[in-house]
N, C-alpha and C positions, 0 to 999 in steps of 0.2 A: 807718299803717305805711309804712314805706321799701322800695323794694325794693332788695335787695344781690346780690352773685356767691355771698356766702353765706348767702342767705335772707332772708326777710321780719325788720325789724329794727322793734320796737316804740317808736317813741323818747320816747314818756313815761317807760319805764323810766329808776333814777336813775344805771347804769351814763352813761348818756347827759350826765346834768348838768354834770358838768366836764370833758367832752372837748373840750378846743380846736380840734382838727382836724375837719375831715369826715367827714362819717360813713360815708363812703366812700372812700377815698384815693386810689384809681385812676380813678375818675369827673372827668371833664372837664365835667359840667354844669353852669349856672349854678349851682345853690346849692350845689352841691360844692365851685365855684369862688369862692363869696364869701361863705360863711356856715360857719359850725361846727357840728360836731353839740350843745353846751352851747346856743348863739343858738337853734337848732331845739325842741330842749326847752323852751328859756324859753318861745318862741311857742307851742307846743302846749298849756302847763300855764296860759299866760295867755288862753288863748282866742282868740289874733291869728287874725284871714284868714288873715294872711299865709303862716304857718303850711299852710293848706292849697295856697295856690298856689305854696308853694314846696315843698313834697312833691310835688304832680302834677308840677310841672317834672322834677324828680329821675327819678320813676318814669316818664313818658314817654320821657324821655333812654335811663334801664335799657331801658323795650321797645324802643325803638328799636335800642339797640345787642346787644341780645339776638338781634331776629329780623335783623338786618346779619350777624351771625356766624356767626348758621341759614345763612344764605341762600348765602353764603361756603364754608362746611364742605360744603354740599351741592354745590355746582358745583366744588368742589377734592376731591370723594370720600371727604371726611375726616369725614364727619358722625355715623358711629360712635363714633369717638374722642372728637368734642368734646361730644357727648351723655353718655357716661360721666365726662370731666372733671367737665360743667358738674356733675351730679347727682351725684358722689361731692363737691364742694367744697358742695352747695346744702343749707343743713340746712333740711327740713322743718317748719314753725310747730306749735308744740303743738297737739294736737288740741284738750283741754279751752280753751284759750286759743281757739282758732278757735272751738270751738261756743258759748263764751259771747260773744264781737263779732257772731255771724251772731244768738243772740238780742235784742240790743241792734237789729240791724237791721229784726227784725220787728215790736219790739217801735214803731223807729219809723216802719215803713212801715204799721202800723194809724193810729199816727197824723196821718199827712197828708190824708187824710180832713175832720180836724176841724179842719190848719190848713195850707192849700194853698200858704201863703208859703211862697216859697224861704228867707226868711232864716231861719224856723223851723226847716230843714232842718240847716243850719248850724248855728243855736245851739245843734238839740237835740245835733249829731253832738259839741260840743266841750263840753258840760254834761255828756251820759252818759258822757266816754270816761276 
């Protein structure tokens, strides 16, 4: 998942697959700034790396500029306001959607037990998802 101003965005969905643009438009991070949300889906649906290290970049970039604009609103006394923005713009991830990914998780943290590899980690995470 991505994270957005409007919520967690699942970008295996096929709304995803021919969007040309970013999947974030207002985002300045590297793979905002040189990849498309369609390019991100291919990667996800083909099982690339890349794929994951170009979602952490995204999603590191979002915290970063999230807790920048905490940090901001709070020293300008405005941290009320920008709390209610962020949270009336943030839509919430389906719940059912959420507690079936947090199953898939446990289902593969029993498994590393039986296979300690990292890359195992990886393939199980882009095989289950």
């Amino acid at each position: 998942a991505l994270f957005t101003r409007e919520g967690r965005l699942n970008i295996y969905k096929s709304r995803c697959k021919n969007r040309e643009e970013a999947f974030e438009k207002a985002c300045i991070c590297y793979t905002c700034s040189n990849y498309s949300a369609a390019y991100l889906h291919h990667l996800f649906k083909a099982g690339e790396l890349l794929a994951l290290r170009l979602a952490t970049i995204h999603n590191l970039y979002f915290l970063m500029c999230l807790m920048n604009d905490i940090r901001n609103n709070i020293q300008n006394n405005s941290y009320a306001d920008f709390k209610k923005s962020f949270l009336d713009n943030y839509k919430i991830t389906d719940e059912l959607e959420r507690i079936a990914q947090k199953k898939k998780w446990l289902v593969l943290y029993s498994q590393l037990d039986k296979h300690p590899h990292p890359d195992y980690l990886v393939l199980w995470i882009v095989y289950h998802s």
